[in-house]
Backbone as a ProteinNet text record, in pm:
[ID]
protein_1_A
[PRIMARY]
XXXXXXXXXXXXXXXXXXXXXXXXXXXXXXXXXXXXXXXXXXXXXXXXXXXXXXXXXXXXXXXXXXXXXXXXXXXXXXXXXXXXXXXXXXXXXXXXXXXXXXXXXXXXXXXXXXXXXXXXXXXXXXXXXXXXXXXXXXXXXXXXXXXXXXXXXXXXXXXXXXXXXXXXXXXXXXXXXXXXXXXXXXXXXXXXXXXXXXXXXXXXXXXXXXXXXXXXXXXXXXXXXXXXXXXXXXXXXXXXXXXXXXXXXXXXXXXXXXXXXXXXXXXXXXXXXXXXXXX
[TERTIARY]
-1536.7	-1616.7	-1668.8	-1676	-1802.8	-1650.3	-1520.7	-1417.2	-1385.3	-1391.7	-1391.7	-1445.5	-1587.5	-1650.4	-1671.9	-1622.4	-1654.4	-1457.1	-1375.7	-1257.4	-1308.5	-1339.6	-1382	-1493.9	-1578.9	-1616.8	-1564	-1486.1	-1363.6	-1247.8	-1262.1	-1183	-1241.1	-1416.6	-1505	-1515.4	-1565.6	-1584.2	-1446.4	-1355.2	-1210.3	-1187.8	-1245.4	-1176.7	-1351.9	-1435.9	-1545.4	-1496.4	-1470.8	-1402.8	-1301.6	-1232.6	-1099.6	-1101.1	-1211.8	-1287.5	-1353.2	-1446	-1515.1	-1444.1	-1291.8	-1232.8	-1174.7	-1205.6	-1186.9	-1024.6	-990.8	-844.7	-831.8	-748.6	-681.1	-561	-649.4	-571.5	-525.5	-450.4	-406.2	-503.7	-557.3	-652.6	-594.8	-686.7	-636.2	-756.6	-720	-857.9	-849.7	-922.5	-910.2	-966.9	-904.4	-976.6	-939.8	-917	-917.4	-968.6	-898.6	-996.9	-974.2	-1115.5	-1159.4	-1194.8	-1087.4	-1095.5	-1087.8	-1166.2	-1191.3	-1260.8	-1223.6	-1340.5	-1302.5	-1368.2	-1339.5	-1275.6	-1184.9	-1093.5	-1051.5	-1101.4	-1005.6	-896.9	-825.6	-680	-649.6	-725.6	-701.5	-761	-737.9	-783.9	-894.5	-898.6	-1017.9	-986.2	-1121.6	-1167.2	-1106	-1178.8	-1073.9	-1130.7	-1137.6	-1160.8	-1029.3	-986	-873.3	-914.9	-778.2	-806.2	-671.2	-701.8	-619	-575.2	-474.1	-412.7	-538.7	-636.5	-698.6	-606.6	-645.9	-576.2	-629.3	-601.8	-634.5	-519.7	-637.1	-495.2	-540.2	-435.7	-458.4	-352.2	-432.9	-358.6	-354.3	-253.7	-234.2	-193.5	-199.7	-168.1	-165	-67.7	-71.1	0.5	-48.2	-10.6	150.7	285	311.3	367	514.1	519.9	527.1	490.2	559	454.3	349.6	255.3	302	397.7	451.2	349.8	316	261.6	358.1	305.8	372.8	246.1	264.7	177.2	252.7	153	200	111.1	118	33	61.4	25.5	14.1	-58.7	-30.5	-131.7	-76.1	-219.1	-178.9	-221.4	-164.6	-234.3	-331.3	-467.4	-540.9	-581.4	-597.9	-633.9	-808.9	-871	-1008.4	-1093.3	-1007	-1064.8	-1050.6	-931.6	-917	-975.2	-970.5	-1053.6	-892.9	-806.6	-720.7	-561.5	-536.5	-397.3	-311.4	-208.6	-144.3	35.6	144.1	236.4	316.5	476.2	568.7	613.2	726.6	755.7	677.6	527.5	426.2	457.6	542.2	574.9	436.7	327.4	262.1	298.3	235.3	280.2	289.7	391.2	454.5	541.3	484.1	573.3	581.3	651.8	605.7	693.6	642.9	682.4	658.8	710.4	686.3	642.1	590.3	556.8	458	540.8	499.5	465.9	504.7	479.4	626.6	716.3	858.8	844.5	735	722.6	728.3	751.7	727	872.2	888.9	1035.4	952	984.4	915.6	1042.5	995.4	1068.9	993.9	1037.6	970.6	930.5	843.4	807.8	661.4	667.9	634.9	571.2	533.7	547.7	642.8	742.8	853.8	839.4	955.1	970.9	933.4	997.2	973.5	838.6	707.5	631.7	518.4	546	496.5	489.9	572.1	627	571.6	650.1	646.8	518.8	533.9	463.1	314.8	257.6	153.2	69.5	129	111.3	136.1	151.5	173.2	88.7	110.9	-49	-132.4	-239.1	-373.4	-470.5	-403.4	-464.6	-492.2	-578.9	-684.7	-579.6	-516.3	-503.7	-356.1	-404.6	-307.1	-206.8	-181.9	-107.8	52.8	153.7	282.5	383.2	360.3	473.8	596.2	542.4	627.4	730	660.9	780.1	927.8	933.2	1095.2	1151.1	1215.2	1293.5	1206	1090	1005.3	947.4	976.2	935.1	754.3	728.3	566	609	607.2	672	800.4	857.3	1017.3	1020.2	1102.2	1077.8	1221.7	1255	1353.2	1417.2	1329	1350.3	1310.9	1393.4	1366.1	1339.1	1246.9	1170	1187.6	1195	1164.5	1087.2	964.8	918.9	850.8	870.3	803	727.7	692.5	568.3	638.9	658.8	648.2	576.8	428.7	333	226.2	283.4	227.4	339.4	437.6	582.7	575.4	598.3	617.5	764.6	809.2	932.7	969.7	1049.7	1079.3	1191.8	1254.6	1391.5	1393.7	1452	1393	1550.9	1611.1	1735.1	1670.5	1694.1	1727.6	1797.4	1799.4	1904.6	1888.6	2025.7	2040.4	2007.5	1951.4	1920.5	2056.1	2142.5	2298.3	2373.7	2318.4	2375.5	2471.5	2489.8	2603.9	2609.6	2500.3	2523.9	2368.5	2376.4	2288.9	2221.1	2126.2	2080.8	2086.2	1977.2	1901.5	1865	1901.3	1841.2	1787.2	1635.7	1547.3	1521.1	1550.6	1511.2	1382.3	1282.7	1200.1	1127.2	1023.5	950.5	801.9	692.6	589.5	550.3	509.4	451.7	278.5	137.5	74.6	-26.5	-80.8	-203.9	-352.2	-365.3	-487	-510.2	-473.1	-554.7	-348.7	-244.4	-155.5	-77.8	-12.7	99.1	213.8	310.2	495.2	540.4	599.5	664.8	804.4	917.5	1039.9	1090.4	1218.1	1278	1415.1	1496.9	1628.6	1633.1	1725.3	1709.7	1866	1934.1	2081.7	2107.2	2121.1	2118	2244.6	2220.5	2343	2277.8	2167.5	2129.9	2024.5	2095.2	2044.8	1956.1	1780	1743.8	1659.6	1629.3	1542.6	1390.6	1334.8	1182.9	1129.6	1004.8	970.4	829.7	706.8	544.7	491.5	372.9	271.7	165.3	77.6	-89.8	-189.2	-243.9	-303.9	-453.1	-531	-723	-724.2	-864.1	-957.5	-1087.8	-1124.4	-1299.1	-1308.6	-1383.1	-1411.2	-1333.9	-1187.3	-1129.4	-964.1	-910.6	-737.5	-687.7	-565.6	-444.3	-348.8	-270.8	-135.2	-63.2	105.8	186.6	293.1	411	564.4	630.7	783.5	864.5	1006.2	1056.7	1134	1241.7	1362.3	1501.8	1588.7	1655.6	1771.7	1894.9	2036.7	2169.5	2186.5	2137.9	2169.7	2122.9	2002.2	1944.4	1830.7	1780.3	1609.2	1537.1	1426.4	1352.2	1230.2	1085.5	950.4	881	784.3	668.9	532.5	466.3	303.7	222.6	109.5	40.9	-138.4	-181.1	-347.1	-412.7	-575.7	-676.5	-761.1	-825.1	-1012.9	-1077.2	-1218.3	-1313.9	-1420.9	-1434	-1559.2	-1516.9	-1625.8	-1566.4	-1501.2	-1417.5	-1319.7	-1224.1	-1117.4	-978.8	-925.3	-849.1	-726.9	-620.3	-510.2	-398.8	-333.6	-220.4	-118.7	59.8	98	242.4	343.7	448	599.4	701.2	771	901.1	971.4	1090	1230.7	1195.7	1154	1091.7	1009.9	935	763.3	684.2	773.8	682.9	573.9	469.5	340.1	261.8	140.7	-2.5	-92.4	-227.3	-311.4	-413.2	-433.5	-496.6	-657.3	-737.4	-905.2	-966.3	-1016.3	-1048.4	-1186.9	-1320.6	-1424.1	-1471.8	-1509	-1512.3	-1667.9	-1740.4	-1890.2	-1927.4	-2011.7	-1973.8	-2133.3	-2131.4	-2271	-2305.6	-2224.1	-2309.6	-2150.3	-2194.8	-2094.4	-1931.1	-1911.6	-1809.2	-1725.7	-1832.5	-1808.5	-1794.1	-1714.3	-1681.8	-1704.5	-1749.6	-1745.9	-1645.8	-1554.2	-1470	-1402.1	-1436.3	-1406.7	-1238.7	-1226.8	-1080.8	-1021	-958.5	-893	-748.3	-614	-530.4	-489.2	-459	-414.1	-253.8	-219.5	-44.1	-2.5	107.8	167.7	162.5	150.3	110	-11.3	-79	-260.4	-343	-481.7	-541.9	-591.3	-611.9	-659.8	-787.8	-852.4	-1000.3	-1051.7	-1144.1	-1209.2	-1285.6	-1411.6	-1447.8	-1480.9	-1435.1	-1374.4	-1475.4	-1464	-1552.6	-1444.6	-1482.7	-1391.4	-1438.1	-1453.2	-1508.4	-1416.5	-1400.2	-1324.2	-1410.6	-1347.1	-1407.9	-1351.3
-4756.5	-4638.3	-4648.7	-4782.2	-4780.1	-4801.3	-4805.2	-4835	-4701.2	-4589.9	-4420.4	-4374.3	-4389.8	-4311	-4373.6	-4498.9	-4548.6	-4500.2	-4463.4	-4359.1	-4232.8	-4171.4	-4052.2	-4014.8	-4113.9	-4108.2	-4139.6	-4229.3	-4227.6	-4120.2	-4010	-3903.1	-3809.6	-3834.1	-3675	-3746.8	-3844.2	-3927.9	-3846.8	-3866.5	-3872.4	-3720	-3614.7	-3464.2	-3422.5	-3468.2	-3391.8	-3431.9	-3564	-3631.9	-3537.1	-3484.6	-3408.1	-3252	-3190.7	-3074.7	-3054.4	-3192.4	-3207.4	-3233.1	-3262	-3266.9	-3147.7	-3134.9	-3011.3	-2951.3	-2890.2	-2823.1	-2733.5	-2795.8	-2718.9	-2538.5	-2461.5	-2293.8	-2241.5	-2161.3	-2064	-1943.2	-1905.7	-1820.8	-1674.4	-1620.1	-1489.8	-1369	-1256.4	-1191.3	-1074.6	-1007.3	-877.5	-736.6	-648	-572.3	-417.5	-314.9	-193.4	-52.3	13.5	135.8	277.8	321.3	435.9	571	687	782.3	918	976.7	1111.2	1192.3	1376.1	1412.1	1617.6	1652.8	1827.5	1885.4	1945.1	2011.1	2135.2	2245	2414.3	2400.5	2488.7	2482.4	2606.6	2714.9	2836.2	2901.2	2908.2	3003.2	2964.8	2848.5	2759.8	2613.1	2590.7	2493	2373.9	2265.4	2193.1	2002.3	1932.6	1770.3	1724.7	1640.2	1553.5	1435	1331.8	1191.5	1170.7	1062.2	1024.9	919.2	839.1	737.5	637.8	638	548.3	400.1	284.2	188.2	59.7	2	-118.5	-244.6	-326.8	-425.2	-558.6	-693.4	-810.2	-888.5	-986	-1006.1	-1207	-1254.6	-1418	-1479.7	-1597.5	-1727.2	-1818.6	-1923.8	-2044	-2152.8	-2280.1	-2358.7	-2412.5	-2441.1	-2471.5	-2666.6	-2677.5	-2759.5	-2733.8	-2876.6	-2852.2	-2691.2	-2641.5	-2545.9	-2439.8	-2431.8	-2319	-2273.1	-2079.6	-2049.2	-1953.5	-1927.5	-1824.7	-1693.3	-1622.9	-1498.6	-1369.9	-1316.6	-1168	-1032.3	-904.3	-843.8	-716	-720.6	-591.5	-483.1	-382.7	-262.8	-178.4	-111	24.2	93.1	222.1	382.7	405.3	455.7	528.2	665.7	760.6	864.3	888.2	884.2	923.3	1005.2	1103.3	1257.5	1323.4	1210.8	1249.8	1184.8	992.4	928.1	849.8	859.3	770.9	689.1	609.1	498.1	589.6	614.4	663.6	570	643.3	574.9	618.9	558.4	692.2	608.5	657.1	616	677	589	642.7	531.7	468.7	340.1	304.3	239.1	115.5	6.7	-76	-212.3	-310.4	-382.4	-482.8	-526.5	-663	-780	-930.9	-999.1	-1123	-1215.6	-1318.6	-1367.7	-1531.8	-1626.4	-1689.9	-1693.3	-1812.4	-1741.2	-1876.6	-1880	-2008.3	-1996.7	-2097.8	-2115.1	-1977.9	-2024.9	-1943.5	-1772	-1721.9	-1570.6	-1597	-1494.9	-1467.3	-1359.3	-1375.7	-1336.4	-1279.8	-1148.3	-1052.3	-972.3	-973.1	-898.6	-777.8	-656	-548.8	-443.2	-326.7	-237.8	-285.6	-255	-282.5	-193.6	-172.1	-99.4	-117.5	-15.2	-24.2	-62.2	-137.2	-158.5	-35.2	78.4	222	219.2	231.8	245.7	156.6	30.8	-88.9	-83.8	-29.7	26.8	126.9	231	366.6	418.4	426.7	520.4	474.9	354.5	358.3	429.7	454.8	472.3	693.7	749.6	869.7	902.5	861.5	883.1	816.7	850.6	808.4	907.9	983.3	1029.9	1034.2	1070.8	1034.6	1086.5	1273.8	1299.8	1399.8	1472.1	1547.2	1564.4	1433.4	1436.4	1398.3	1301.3	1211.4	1342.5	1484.6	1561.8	1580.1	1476.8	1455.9	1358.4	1246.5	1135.6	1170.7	1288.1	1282.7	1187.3	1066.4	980.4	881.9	902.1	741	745.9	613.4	596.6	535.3	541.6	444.9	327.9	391	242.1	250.8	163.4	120.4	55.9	91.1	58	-77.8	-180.4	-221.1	-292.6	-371.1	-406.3	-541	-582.2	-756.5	-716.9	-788.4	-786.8	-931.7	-931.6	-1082	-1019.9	-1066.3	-1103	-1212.4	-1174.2	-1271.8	-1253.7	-1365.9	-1296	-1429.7	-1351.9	-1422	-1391.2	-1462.6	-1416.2	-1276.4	-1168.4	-1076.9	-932.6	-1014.3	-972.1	-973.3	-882.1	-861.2	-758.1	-881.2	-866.7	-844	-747.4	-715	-655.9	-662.6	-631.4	-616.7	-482.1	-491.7	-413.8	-463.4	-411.4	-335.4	-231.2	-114.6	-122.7	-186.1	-197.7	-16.7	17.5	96.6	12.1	84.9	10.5	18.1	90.7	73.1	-106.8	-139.3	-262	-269.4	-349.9	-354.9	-251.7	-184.5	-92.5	-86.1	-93.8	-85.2	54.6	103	213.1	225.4	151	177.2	41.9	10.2	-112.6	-27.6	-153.2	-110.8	-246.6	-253.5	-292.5	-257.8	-353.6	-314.3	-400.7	-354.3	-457.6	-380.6	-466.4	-388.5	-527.9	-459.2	-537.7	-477.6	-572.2	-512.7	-633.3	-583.3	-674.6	-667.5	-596.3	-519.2	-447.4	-357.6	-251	-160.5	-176.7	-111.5	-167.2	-105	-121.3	-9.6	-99.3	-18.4	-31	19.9	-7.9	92.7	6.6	79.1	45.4	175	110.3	186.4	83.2	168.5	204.1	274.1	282.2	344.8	230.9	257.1	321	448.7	509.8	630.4	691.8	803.3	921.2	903.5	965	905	805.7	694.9	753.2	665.2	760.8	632.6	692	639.6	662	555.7	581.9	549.3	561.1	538.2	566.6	420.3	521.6	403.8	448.6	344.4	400.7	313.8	349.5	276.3	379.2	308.7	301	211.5	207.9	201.6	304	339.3	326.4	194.9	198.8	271.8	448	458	557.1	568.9	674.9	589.2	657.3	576.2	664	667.2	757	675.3	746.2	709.3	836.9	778.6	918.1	888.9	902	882.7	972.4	987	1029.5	965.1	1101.4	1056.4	1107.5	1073.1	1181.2	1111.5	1194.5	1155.6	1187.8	1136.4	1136.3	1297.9	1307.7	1450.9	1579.4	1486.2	1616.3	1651.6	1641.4	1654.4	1554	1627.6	1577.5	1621	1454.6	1472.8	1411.7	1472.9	1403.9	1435.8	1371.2	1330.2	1296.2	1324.5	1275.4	1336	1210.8	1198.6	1124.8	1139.8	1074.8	1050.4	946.2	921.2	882.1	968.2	956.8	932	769.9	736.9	759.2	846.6	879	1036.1	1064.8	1225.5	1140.3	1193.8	1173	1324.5	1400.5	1488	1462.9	1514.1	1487.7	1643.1	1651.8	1753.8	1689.8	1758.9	1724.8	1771.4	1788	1914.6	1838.5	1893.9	1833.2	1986.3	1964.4	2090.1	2111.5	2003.4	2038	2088.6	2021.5	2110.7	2206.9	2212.8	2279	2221.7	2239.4	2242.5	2222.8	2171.8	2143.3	2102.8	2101.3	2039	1962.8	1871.6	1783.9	1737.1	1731.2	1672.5	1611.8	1483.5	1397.8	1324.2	1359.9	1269.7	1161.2	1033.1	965.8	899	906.8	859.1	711.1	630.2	492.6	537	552.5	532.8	437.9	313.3	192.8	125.2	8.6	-153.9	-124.4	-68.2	-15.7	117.6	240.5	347.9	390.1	520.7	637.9	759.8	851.8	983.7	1058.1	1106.5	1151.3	1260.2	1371.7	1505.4	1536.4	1605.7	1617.2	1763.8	1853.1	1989.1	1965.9	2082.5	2130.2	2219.7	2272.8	2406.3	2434.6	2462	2497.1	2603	2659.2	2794.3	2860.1	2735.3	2819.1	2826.1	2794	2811.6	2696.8	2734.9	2620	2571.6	2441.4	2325.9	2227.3	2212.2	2090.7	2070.1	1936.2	1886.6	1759.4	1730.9	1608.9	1511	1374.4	1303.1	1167.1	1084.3	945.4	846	731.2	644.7	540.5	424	288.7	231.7	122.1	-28.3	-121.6	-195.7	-358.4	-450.4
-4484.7	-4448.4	-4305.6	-4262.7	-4149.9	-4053.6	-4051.3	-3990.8	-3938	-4089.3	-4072.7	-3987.9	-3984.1	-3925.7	-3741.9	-3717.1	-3604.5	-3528.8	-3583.5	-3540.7	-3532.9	-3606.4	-3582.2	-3443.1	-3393.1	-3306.2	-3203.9	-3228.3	-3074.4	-3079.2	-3186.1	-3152.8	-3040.2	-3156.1	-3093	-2936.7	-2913.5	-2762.8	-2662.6	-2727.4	-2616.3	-2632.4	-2718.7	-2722.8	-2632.3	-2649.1	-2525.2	-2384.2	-2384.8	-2220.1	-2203.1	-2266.9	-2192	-2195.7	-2296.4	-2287.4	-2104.6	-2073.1	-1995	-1846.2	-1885.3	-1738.4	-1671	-1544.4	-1462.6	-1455.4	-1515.1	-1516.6	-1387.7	-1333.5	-1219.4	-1277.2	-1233.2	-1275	-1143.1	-1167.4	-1041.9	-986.5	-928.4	-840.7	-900	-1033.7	-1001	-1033.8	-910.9	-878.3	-944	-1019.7	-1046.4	-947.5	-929.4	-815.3	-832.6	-799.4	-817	-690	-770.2	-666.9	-761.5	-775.7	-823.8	-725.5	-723.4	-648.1	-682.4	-714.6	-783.1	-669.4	-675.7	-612.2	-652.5	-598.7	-622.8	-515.5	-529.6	-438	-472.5	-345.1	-339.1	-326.3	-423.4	-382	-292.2	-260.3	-217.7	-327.3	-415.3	-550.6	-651.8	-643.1	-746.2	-715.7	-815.2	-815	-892.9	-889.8	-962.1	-944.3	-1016.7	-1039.8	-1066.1	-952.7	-933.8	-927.9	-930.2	-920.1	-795.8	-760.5	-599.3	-635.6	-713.7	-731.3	-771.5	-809.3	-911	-934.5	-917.9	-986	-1015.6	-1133.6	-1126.2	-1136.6	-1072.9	-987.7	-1045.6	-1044.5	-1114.2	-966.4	-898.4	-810.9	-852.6	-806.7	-830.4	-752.3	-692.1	-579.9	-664	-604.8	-650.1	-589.3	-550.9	-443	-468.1	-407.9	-460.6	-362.2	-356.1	-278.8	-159	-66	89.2	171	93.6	173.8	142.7	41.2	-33.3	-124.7	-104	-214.4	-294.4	-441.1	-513	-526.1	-529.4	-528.1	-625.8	-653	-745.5	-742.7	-746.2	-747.1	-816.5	-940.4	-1086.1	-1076.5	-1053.8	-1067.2	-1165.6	-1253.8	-1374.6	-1286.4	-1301.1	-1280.1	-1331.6	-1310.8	-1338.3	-1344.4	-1468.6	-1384	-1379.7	-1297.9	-1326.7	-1358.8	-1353.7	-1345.2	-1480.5	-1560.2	-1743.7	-1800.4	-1703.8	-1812.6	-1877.3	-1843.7	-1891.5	-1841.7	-1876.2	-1793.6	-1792.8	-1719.5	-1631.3	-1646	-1741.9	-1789.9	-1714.6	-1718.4	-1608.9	-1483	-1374.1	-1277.3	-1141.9	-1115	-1041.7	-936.2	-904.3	-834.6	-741.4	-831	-736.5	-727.4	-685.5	-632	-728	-776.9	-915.6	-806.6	-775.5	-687.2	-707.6	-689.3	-700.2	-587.9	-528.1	-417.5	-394.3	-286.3	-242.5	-44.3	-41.4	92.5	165	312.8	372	497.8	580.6	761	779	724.3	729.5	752.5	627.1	656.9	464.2	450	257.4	195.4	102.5	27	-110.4	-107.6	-252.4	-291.9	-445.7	-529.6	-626.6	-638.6	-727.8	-637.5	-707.2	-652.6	-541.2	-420.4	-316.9	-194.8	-104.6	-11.9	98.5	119	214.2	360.1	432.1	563.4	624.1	594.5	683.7	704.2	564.2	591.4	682.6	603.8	678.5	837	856.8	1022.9	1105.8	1101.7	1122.3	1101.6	936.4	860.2	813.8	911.5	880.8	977.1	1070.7	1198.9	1217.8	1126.8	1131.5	977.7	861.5	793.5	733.9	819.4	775.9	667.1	682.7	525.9	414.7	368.8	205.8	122.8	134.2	45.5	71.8	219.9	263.1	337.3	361	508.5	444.3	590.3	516.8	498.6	527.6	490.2	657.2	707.3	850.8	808.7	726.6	707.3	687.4	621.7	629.8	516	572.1	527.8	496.4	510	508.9	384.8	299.4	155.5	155.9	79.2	66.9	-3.4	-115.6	-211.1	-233.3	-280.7	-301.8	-433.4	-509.9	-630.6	-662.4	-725.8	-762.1	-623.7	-541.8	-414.6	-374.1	-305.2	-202.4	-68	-20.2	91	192.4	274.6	354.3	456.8	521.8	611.7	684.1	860.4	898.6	1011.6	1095.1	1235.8	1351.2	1452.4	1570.3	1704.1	1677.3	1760.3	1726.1	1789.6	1774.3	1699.4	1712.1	1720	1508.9	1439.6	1271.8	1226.1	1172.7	1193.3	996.6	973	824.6	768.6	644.8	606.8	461.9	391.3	247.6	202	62.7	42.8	-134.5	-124.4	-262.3	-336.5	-473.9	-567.8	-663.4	-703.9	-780.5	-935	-1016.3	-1159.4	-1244	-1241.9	-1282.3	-1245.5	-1134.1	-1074.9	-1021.5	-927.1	-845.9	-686.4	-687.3	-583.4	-511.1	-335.4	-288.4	-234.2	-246.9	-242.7	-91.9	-61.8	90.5	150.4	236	347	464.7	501.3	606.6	707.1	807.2	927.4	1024.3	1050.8	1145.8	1159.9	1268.8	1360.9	1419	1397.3	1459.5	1543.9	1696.1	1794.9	1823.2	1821.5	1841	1949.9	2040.1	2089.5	2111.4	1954.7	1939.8	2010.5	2154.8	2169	2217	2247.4	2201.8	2093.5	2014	1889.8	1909.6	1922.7	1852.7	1760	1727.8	1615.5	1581.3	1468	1486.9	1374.7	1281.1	1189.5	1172.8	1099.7	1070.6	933.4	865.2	692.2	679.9	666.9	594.6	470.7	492	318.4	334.8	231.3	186	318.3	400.3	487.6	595.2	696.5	774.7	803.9	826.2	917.1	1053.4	1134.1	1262.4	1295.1	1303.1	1319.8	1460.5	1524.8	1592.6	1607	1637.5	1618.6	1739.3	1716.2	1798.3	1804.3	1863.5	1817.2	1974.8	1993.2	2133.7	2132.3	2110.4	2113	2244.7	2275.3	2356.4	2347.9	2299.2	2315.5	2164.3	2155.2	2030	2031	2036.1	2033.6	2023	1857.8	1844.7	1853.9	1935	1915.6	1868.7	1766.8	1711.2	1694.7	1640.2	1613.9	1617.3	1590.4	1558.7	1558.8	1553.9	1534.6	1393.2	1314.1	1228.2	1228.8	1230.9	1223.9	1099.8	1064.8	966.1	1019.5	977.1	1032.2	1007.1	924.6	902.7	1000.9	1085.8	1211.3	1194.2	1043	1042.3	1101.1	1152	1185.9	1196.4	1202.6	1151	1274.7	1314.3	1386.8	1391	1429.5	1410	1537.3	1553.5	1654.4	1606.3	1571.3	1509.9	1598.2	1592	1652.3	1589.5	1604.8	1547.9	1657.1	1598.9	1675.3	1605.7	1571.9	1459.4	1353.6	1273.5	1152.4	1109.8	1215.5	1178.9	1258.3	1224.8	1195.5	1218.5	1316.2	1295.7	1330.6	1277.3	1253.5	1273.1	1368.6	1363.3	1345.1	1225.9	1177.9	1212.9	1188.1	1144	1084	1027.8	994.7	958.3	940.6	890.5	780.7	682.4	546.4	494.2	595.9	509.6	628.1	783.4	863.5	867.9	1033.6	1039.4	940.5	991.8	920.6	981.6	1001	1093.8	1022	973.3	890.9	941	882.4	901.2	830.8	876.9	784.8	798.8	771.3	782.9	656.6	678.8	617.8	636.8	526.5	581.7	428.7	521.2	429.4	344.1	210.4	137.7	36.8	116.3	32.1	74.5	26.9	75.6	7.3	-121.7	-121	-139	-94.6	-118.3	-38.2	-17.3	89.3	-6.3	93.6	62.3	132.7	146.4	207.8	209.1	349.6	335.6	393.3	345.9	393.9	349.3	460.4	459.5	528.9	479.9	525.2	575.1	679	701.6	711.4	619.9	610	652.6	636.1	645.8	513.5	415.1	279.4	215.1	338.5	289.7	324.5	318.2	307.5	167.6	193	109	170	46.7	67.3	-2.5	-9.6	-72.8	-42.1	-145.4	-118.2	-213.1	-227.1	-293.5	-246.7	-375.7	-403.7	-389	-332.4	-347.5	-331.1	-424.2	-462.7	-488.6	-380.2	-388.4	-448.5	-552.3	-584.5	-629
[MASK]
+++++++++++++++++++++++++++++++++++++++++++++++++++++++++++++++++++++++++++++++++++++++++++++++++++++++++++++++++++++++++++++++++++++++++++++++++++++++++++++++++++++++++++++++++++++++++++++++++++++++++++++++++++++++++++++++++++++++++++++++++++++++++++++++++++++++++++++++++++++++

């Protein structure tokens, strides 16, 4: 008996010691953004949601200064109150990534945009009808990038989900030295197209703006400013024609914006103003 019970205490002894030892986990953050607000369409009124999402992001060390990383987002809608199913392509990636530059797989944000197209919209809600050819996200895609200096250098290939066949490849490069930025891309597809943007700071005043063409002859361009907190923006493209875009953004607390924003089209105007909390 007294043999029993003096094992049993070198069980409980050795299962608190290894309860009690520090387990090494992988770093993973939960984070999100909630964006709802009321918007005229021309005719009425109306409570929308602006891509709402919540996100589950992961790192993890691996060899040689190698990390592995991933980053999951659901749809949200906020304005119903419920998840958001369907091909809404946010960001589902997963990667490695070193001194070398980083190699991702999944739905992503594209070379075009990464490029070009960050640099032509800055808009909350209304803008991007210049892009033309330029994707946001890319769904079913490999990515490599890397940096030399100031010099960001990137390349992302489009699989068809049938297999065996490549959709779209993108080429490009953004150069910036904090107060000018270029930037440029190619996009090999069933309708090549060519980019071109850049962005120039002035003290308290940014100009940016681009140009987009496709093999086919369309073509999109842009040219926006900020001044503090307003933002305008004038567009065109063959597709969607003109627009003149406005955007004020005022901060009311550590992670909130209030943010006003109107369109003026050829097919009317549009506005509204909208909440938006990062955490």
């Amino acid at each position: 008996m007294v043999e029993s019970v003096l094992v049993k205490k070198k069980w409980l002894a050795a299962l608190s010691s290894a309860l009690m030892t520090p387990v090494t986990m992988a770093e993973v953050a939960i984070s999100g953004s909630i964006r709802s607000g009321i918007e005229h369409t021309g005719s009425d009124w109306q409570v929308i949601d602006n891509d709402s999402r919540l996100r589950f992001q992961f790192s993890s060390d691996l060899a040689d200064g190698q990390n592995a990383y991933m980053n999951y987002e659901f749809r949200v809608n906020a304005a119903q109150g419920s998840m958001v199913t369907g091909d809404k392509k946010l960001l589902s990636f997963i990667g490695v990534k070193g001194d070398w530059g980083s190699l991702s797989l999944g739905a992503q944000w594209s070379t075009a945009f990464n490029t070009v197209g960050t640099f032509i919209d800055k808009s909350f809600w209304y803008g991007g009808s210049s892009l033309e050819c330029v994707q946001y996200r890319m769904n079913h895609s490999v990515m490599f990038a890397t940096s030399l200096g100031g010099l960001s250098l990137m390349a992302d290939a489009q699989m068809d989900t049938s297999g065996g066949t490549l959709d779209r490849s993108t080429v490009g490069g953004l150069f910036s030295n904090g107060t000018l930025s270029v930037a440029a891309m190619y996009q090999h597809a069933d309708d090549d197209c060519l980019g071109v943007a850049g962005g120039l700071s002035l003290g308290h005043v940014d100009l940016s703006g681009g140009f987009v063409e496709r093999a086919s002859g369309a073509i999109g361009w842009d040219i926006n400013a900020a001044f503090g907190y307003l933002w305008i923006d004038y567009h065109s493209s063959d597709s969607a024609g003109a627009a003149i875009v406005m955007k004020q953004v005022l901060g009311i607390g550590n992670e909130v914006d209030l943010i006003f924003e109107g369109v003026d089209r050829e097919s009317g105007i549009r506005g509204g103003a909208f909440l938006r909390y990062d955490f």
